[in-house]
ZALUMFI-427031 format. One record per residue (C-alpha): x, y, z. Coordinates in steps of 0.5 Angstrom, whole numbers, padded with zeros to 4 digits, always signed. Example, Ala and Ser with C-alpha at 12.3 -4.5 7.8 and 13.67 -1.06 7.14 Angstrom:
% residues 2
+0025-0009+0016
+0027-0002+0014
This chain:
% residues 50
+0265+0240+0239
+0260+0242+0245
+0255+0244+0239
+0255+0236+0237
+0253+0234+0244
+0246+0238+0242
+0246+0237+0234
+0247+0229+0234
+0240+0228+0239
+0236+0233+0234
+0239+0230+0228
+0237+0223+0230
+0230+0225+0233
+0228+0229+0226
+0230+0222+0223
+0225+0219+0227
+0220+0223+0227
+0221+0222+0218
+0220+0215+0219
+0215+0215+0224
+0210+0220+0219
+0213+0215+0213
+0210+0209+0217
+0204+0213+0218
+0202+0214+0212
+0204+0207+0209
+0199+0204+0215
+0193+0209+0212
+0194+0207+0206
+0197+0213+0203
+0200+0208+0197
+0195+0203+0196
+0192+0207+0189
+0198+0210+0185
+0195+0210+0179
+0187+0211+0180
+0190+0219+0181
+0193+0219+0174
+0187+0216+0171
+0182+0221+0175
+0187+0227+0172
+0185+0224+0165
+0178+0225+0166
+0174+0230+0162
+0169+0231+0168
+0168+0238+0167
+0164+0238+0160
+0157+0241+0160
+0152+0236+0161
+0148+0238+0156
């Protein structure tokens, strides 16, 4: 039982971190362009020029 006095704190601070990243990267635009990586994965850029 002593062990949850250091587990819960741990546990609740990760938690925050996690949320604290995810709203980083919703505030950096980390989603704004979903679709245009699948688009760019489609595109055959790699052809000889020629």
């Amino acid at each position: 039982m002593n062990m949850l006095i250091y587990l819960i704190p741990v546990a609740l601070a990760l938690g925050g971190l996690g949320l604290a990243a995810f709203l980083w990267s919703l505030k950096s635009g980390q989603y704004d362009d979903l679709d245009g990586a699948a688009w760019r994965v489609l595109e055959d850029d790699d052809r000889p020029k020629s």
